[in-house]
Biopython code that builds the backbone (N, CA, C, O; Angstrom):
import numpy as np
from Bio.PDB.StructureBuilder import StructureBuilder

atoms = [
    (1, "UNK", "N", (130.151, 159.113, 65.187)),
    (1, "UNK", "CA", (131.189, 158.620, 66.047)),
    (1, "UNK", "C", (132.475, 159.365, 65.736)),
    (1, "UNK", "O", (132.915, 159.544, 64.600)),
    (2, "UNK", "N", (132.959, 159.726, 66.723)),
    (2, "UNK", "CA", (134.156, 160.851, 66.431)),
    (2, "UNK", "C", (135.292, 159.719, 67.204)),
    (2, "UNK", "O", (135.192, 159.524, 68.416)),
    (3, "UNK", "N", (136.369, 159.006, 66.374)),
    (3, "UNK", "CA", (137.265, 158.330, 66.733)),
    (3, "UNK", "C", (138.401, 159.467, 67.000)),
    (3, "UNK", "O", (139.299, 159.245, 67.812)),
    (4, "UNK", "N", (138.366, 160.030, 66.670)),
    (4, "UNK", "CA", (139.855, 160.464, 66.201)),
    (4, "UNK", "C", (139.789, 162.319, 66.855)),
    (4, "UNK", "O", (140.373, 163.261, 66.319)),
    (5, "UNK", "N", (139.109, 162.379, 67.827)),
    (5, "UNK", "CA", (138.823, 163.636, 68.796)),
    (5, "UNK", "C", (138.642, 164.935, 67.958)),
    (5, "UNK", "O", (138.561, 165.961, 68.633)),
    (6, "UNK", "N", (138.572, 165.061, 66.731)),
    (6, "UNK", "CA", (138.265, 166.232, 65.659)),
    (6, "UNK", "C", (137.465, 167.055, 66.258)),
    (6, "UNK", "O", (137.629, 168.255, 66.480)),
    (7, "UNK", "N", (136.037, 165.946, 66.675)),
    (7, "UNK", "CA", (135.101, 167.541, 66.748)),
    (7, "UNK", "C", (134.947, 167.770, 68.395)),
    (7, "UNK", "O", (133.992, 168.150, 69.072)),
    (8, "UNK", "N", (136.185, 167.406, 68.709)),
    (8, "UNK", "CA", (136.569, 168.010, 70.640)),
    (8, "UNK", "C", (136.915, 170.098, 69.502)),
    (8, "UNK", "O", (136.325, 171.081, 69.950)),
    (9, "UNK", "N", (137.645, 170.223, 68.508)),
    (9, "UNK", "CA", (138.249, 171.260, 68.110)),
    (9, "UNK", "C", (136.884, 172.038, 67.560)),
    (9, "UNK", "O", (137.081, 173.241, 67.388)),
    (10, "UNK", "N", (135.738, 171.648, 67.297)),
    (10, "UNK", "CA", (134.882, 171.926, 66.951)),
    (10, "UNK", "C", (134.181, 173.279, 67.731)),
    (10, "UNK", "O", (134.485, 173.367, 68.921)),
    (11, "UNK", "N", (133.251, 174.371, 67.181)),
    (11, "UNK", "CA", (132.229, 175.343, 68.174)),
    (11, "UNK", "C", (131.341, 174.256, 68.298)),
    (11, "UNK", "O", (131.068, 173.358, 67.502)),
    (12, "UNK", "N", (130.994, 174.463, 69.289)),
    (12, "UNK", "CA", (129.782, 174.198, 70.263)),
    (12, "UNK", "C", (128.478, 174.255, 69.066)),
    (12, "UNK", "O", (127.903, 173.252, 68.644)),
    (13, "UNK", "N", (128.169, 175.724, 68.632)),
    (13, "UNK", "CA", (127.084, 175.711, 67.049)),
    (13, "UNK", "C", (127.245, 174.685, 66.298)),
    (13, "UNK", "O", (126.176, 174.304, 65.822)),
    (14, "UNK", "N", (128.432, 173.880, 65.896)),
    (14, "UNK", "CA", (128.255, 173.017, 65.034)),
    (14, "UNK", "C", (128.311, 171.292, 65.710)),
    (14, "UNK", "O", (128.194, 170.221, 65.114)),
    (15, "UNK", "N", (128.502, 171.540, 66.938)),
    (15, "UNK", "CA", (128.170, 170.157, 67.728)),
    (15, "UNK", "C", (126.592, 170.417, 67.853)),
    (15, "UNK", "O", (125.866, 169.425, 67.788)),
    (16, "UNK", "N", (126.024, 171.648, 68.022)),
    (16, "UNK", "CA", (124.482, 171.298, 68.038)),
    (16, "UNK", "C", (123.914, 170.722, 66.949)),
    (16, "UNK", "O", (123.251, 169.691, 66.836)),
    (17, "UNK", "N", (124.264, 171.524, 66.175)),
    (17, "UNK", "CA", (123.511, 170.899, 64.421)),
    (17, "UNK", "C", (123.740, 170.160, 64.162)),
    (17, "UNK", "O", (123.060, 169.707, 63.241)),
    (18, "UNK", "N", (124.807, 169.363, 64.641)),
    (18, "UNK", "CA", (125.554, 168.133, 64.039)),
    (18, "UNK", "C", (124.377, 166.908, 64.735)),
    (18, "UNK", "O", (123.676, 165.978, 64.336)),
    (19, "UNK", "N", (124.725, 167.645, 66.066)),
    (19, "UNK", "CA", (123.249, 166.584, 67.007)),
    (19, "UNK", "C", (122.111, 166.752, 66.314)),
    (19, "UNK", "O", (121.875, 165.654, 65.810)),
    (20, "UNK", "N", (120.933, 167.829, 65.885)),
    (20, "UNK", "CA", (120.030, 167.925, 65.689)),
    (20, "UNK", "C", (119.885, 167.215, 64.408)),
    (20, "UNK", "O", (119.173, 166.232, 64.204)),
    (21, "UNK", "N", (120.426, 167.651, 63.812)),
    (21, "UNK", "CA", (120.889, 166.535, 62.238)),
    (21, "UNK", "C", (120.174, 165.051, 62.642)),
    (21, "UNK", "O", (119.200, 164.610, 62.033)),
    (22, "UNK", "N", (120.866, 164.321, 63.841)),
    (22, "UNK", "CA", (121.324, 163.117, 63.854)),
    (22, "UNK", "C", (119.843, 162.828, 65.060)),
    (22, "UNK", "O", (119.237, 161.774, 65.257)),
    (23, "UNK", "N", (119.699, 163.707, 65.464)),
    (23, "UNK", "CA", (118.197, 163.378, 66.114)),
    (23, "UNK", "C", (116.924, 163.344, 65.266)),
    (23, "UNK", "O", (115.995, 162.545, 65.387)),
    (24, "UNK", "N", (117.043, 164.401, 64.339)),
    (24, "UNK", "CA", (115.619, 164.968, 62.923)),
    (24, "UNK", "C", (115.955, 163.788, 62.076)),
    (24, "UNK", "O", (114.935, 163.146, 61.826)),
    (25, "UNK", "N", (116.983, 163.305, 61.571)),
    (25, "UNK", "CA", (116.896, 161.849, 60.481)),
    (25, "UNK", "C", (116.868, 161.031, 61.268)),
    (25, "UNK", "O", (115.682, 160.722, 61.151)),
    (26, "UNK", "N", (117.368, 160.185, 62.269)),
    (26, "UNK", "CA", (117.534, 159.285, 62.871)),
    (26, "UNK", "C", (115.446, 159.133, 63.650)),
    (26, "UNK", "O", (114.867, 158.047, 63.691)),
    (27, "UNK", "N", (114.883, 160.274, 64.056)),
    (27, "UNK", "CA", (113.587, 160.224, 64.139)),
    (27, "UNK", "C", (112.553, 159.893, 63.190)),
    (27, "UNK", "O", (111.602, 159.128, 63.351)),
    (28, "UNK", "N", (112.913, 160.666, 62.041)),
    (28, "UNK", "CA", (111.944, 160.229, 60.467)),
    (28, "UNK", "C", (112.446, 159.128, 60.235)),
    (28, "UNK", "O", (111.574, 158.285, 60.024)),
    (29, "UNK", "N", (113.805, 158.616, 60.155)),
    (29, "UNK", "CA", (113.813, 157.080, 59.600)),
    (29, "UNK", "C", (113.455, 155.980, 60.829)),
    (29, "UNK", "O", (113.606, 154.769, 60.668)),
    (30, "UNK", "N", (112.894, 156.657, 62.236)),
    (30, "UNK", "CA", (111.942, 155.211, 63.032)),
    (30, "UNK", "C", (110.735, 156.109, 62.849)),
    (30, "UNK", "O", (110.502, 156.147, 64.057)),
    (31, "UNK", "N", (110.025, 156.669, 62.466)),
    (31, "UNK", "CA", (108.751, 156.670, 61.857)),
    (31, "UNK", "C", (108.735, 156.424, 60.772)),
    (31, "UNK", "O", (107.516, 156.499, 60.621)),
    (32, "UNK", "N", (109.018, 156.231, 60.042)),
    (32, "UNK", "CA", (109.061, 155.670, 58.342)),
    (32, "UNK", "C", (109.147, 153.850, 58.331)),
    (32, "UNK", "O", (108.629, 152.996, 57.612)),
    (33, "UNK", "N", (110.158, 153.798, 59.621)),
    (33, "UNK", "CA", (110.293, 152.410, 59.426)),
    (33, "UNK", "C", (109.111, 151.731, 60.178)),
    (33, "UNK", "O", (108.479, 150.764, 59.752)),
    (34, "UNK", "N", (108.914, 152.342, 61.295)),
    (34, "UNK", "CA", (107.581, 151.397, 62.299)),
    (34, "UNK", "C", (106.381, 151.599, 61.469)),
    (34, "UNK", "O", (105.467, 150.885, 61.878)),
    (35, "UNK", "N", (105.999, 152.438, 60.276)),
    (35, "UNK", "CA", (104.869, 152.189, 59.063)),
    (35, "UNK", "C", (105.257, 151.429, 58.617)),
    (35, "UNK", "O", (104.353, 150.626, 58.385)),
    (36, "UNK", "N", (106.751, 150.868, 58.067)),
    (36, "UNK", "CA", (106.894, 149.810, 57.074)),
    (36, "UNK", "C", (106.607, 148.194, 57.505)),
    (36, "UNK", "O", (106.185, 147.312, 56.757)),
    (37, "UNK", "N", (107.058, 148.045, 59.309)),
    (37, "UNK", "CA", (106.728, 147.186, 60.117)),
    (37, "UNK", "C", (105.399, 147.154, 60.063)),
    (37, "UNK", "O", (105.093, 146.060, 59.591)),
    (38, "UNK", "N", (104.220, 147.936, 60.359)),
    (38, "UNK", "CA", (102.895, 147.539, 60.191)),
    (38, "UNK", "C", (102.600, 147.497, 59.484)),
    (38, "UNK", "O", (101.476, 147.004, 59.567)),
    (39, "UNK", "N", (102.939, 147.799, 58.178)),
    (39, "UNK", "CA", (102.454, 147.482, 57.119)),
    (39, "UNK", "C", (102.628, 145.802, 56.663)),
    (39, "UNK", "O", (101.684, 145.075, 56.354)),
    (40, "UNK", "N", (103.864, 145.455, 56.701)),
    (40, "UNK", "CA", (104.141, 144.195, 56.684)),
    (40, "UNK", "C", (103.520, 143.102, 57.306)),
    (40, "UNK", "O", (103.284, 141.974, 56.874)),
    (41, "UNK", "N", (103.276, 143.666, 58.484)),
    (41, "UNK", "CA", (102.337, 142.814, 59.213)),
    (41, "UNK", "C", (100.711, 142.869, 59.024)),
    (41, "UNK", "O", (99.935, 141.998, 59.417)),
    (42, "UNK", "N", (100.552, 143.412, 58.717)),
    (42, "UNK", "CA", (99.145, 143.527, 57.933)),
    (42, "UNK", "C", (98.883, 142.203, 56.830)),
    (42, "UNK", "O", (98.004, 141.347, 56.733)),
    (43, "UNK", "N", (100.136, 142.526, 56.065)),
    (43, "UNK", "CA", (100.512, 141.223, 55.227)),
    (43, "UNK", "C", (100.514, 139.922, 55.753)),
    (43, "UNK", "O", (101.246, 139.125, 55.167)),
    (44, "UNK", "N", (99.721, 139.416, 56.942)),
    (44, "UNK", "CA", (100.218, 137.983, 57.290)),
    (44, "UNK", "C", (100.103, 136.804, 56.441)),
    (44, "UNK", "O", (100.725, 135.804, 56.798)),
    (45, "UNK", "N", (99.544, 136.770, 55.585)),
    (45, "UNK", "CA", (99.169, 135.895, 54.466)),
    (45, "UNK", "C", (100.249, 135.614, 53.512)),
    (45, "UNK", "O", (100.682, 134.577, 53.010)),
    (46, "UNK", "N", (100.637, 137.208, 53.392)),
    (46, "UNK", "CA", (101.881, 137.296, 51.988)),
    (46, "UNK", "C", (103.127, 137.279, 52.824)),
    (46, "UNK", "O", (104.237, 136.910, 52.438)),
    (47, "UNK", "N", (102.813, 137.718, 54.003)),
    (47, "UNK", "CA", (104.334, 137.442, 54.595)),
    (47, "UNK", "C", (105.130, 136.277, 54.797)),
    (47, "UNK", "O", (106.342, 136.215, 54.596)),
    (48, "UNK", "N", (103.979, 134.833, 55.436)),
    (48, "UNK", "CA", (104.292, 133.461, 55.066)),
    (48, "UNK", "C", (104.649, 132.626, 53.723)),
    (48, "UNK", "O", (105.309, 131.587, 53.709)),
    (49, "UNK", "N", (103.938, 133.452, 52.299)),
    (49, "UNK", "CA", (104.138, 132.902, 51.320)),
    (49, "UNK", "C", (105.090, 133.405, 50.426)),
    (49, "UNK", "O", (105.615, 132.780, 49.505)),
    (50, "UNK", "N", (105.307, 134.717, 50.789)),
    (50, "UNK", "CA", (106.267, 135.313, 50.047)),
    (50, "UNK", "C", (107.596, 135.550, 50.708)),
    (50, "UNK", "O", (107.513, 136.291, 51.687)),
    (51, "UNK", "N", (108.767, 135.123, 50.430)),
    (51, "UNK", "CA", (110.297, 135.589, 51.061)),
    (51, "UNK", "C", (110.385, 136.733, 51.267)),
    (51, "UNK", "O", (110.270, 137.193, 52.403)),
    (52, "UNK", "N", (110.596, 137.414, 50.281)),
    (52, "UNK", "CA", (110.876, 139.179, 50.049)),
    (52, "UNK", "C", (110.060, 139.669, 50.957)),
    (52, "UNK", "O", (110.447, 140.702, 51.503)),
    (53, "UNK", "N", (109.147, 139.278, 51.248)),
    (53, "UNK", "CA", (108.155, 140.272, 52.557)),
    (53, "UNK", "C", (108.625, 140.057, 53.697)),
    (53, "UNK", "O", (108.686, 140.919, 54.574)),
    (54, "UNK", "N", (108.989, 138.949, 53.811)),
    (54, "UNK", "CA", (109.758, 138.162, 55.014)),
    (54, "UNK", "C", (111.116, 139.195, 55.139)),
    (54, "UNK", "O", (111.099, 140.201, 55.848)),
    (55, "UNK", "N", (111.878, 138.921, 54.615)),
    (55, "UNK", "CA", (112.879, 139.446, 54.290)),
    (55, "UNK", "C", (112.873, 141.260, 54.814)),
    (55, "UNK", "O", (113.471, 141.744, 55.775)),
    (56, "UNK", "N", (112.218, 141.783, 54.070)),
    (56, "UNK", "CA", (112.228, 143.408, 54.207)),
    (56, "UNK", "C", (111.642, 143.239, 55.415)),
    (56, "UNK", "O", (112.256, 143.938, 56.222)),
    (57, "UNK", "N", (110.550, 142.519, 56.055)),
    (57, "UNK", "CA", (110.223, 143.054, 57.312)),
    (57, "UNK", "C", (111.637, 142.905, 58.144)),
    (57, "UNK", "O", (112.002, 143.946, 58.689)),
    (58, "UNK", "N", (112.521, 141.698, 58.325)),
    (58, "UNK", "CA", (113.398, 142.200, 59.275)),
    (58, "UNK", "C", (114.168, 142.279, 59.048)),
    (58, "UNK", "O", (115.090, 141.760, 59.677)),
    (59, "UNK", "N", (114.382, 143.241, 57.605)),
    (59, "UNK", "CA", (114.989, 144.207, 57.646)),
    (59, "UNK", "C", (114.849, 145.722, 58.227)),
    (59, "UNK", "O", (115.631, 146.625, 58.524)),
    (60, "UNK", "N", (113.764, 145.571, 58.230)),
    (60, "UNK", "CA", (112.806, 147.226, 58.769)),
    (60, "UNK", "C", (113.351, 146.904, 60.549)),
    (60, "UNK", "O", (113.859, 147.715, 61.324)),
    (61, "UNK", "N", (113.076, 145.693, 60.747)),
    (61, "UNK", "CA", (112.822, 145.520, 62.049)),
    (61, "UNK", "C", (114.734, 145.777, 62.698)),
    (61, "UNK", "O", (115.264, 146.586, 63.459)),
    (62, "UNK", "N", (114.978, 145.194, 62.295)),
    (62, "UNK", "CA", (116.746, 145.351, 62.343)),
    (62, "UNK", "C", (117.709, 146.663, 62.072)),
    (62, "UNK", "O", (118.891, 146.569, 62.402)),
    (63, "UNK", "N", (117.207, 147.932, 61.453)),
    (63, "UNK", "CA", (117.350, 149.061, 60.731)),
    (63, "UNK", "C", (116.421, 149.783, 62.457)),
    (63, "UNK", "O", (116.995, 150.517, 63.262)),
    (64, "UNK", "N", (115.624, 149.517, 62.532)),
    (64, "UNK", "CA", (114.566, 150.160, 63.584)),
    (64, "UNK", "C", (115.267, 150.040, 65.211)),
    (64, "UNK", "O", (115.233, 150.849, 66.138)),
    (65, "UNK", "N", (115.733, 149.038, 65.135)),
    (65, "UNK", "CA", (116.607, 148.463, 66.399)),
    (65, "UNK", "C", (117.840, 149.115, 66.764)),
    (65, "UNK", "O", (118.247, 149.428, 67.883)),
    (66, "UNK", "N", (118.556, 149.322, 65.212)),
    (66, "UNK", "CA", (119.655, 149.937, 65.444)),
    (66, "UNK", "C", (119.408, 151.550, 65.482)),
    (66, "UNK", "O", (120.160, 152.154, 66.247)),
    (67, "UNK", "N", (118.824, 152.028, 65.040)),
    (67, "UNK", "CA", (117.960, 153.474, 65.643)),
    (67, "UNK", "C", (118.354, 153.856, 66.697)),
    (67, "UNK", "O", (119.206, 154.576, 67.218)),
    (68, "UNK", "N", (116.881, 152.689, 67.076)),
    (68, "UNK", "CA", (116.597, 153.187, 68.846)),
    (68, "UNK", "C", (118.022, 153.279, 69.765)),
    (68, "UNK", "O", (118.520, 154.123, 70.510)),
    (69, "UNK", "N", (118.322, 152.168, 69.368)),
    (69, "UNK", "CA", (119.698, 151.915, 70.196)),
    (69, "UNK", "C", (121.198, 153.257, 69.356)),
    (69, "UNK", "O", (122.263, 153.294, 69.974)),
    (70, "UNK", "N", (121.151, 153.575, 68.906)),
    (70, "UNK", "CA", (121.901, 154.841, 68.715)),
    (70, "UNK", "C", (121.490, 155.886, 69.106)),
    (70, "UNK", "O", (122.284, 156.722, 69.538)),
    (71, "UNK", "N", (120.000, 156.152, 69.058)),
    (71, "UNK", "CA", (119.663, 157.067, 69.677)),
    (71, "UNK", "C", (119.383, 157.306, 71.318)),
    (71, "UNK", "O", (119.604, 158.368, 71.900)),
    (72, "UNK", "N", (118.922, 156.256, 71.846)),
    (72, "UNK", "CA", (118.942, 156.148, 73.356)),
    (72, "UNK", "C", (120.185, 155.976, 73.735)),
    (72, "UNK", "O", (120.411, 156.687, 74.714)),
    (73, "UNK", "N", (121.536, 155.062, 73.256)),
    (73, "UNK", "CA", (122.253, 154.353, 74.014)),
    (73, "UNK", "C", (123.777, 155.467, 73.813)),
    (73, "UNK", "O", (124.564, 155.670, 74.738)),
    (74, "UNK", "N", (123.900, 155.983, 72.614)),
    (74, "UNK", "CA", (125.164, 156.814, 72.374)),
    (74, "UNK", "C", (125.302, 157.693, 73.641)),
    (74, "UNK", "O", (125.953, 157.353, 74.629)),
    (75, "UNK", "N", (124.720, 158.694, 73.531)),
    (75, "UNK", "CA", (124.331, 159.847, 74.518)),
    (75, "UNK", "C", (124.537, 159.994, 75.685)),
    (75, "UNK", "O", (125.252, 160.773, 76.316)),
    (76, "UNK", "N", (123.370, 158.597, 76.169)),
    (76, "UNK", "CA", (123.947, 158.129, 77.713)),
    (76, "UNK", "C", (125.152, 157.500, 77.815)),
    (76, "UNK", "O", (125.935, 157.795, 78.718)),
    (77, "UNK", "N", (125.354, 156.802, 77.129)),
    (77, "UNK", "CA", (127.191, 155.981, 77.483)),
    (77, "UNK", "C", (127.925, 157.082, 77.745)),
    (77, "UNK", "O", (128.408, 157.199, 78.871)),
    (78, "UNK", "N", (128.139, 158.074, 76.768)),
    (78, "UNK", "CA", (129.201, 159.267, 76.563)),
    (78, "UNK", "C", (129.087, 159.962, 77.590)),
    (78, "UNK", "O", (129.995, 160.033, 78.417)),
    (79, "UNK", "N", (127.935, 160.601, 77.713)),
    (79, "UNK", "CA", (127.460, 161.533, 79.038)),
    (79, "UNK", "C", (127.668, 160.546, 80.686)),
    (79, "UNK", "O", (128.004, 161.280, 81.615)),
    (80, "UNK", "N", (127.556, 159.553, 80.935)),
    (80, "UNK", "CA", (127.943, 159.009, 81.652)),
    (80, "UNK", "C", (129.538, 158.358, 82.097)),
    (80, "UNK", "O", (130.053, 157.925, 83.128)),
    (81, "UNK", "N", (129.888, 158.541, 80.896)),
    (81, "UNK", "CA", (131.329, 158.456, 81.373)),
    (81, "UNK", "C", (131.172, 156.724, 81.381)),
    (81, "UNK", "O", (132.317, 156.273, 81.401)),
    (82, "UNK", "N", (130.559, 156.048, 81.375)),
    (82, "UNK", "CA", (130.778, 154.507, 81.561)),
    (82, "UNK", "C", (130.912, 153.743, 80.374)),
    (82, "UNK", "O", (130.134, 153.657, 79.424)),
    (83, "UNK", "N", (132.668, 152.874, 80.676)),
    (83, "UNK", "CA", (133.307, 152.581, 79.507)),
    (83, "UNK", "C", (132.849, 151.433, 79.289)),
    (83, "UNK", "O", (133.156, 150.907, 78.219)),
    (84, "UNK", "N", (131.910, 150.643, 80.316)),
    (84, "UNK", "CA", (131.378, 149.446, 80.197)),
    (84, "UNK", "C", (129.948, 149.611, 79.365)),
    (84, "UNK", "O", (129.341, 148.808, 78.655)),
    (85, "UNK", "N", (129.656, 151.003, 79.751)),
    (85, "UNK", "CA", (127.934, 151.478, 78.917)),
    (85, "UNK", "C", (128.818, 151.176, 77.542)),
    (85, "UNK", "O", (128.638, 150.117, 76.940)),
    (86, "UNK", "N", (129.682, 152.057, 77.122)),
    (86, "UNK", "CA", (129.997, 152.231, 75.933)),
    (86, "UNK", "C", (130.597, 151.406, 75.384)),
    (86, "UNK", "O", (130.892, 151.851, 74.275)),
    (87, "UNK", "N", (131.042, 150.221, 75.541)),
    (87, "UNK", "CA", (131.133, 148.905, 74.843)),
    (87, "UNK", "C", (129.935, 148.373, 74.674)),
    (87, "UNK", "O", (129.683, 147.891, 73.569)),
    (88, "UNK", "N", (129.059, 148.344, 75.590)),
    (88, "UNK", "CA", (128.051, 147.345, 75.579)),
    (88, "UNK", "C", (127.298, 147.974, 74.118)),
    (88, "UNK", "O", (127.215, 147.415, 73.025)),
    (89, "UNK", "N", (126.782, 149.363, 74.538)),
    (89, "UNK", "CA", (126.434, 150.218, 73.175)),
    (89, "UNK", "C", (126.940, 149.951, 71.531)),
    (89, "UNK", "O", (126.291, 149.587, 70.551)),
    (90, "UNK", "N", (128.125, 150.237, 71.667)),
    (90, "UNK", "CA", (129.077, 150.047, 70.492)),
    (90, "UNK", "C", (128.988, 148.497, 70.244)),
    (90, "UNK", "O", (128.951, 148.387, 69.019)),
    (91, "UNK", "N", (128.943, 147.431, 70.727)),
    (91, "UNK", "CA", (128.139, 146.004, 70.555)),
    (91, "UNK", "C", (127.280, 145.632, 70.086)),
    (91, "UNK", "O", (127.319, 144.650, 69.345)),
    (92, "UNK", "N", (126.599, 146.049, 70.259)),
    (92, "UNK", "CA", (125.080, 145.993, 70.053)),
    (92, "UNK", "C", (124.573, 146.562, 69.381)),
    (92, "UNK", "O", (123.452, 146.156, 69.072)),
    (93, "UNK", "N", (125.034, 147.718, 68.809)),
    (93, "UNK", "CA", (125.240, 148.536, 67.261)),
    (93, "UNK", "C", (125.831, 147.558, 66.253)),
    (93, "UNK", "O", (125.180, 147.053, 65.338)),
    (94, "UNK", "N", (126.878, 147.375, 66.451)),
    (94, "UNK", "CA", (127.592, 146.430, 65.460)),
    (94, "UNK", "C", (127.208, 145.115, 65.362)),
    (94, "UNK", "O", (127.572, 144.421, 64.413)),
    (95, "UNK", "N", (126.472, 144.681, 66.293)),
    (95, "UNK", "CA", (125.399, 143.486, 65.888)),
    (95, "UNK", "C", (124.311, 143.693, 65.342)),
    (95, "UNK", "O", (123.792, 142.676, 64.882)),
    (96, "UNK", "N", (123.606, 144.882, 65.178)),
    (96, "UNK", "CA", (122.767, 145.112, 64.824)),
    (96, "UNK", "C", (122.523, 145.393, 63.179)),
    (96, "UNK", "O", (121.737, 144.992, 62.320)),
    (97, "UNK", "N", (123.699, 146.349, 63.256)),
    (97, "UNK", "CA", (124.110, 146.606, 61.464)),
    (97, "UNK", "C", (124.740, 145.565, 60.556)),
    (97, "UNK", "O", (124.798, 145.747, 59.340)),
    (98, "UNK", "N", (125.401, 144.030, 61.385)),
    (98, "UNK", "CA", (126.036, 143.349, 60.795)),
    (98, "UNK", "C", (124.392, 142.331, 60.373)),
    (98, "UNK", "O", (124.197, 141.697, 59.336)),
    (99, "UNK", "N", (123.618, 142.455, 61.331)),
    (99, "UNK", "CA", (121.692, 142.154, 61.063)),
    (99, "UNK", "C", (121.489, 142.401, 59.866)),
    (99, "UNK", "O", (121.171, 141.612, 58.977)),
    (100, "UNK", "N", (121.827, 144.491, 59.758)),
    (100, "UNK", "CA", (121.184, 144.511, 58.600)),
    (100, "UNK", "C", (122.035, 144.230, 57.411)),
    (100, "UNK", "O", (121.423, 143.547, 56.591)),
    (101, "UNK", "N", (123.185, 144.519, 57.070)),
    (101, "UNK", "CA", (123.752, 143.911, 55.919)),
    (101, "UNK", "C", (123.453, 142.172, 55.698)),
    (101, "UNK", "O", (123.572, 141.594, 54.618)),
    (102, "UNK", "N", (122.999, 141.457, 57.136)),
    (102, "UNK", "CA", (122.846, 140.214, 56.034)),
    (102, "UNK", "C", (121.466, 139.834, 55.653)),
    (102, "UNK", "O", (121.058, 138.803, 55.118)),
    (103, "UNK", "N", (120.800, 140.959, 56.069)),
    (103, "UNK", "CA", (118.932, 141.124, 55.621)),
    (103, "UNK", "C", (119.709, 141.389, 54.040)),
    (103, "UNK", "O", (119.564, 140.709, 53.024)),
    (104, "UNK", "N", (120.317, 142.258, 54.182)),
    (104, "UNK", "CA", (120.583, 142.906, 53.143)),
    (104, "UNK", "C", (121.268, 142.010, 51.483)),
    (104, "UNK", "O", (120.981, 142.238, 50.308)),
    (105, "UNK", "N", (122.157, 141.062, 52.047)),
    (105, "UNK", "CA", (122.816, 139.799, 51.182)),
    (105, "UNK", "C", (121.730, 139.132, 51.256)),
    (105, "UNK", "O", (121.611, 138.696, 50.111)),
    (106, "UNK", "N", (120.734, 138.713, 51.936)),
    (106, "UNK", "CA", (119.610, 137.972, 51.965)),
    (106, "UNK", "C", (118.618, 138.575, 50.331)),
    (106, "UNK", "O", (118.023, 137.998, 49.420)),
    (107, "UNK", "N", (118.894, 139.927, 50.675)),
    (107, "UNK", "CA", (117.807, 140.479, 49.475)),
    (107, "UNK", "C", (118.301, 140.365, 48.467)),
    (107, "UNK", "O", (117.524, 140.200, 47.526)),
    (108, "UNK", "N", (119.376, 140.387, 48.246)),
    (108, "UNK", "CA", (120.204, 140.481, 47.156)),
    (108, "UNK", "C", (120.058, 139.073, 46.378)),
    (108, "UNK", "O", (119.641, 139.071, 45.220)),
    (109, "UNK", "N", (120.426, 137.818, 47.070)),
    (109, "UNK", "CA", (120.086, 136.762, 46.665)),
    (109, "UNK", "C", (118.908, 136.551, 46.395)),
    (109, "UNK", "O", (118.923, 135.903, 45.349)),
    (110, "UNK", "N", (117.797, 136.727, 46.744)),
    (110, "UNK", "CA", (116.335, 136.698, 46.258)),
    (110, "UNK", "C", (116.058, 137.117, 45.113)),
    (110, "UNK", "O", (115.376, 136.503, 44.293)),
    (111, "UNK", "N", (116.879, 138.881, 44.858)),
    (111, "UNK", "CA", (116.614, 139.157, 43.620)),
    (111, "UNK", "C", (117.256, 138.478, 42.742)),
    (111, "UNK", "O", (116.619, 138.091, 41.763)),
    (112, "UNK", "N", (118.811, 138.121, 42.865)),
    (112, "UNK", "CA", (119.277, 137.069, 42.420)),
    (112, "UNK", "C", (118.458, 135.804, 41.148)),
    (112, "UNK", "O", (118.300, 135.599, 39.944)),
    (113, "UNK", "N", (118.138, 135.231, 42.584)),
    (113, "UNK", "CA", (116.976, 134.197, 42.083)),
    (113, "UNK", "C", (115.758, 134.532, 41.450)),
    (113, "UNK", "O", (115.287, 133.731, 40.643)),
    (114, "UNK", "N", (114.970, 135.971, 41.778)),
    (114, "UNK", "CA", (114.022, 135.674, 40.818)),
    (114, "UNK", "C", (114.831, 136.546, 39.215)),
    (114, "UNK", "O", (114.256, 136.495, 38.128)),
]
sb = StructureBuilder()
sb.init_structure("model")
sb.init_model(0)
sb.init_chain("A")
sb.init_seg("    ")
for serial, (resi, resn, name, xyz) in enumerate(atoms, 1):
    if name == "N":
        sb.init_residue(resn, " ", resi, " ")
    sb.init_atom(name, np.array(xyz, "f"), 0.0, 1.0, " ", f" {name:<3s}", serial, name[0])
structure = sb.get_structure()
């Protein structure tokens, strides 16, 4: 997210890489994560009895969400010019990550406790 119009001053070469960057990780971390989702679910047994399984799955699931939605939703808002796309986007990101930090205080307290 470029608040502050910096990389408007930017070459064009380093707005690509900067994208490809953000397409090549942002791709391996939703394949990494939709294994961690089936895997979890595989677990249906341990997932009911155990928190922490509970827990990391939606966290995976919440981490996976905010992905997709950065990766589908940035792009088009911007490229479209629609300031209503791009709130709704920027929303729904920030609900999503405020998801995962409290998966995240969630885990923390678990380890906490045990």
């Amino acid at each position: 997210m470029d608040v502050t119009g910096a990389l408007n001053d930017t070459t064009p070469e380093i707005r690509f890489a900067l994208s490809v960057v953000t397409y090549v990780g942002c791709s391996i971390s939703i394949f990494f994560l939709l294994l961690s989702i089936l895997y979890f679910l595989t677990l249906r047994k341990e997932l009911l009895t155990k928190v922490h399984n509970f827990i990391h799955l939606n966290l995976s699931i919440s981490l996976l969400l905010g992905y997709v939605v950065f990766l589908s939703g940035v792009e088009t808002a911007v490229a479209n010019d629609d300031e209503g796309a791009c709130v709704f986007v920027a929303a729904l990101l920030h609900y999503l990550f405020t998801n995962v930090f409290f998966w995240m205080l969630c885990e923390g307290i678990m380890l906490y406790l045990m």
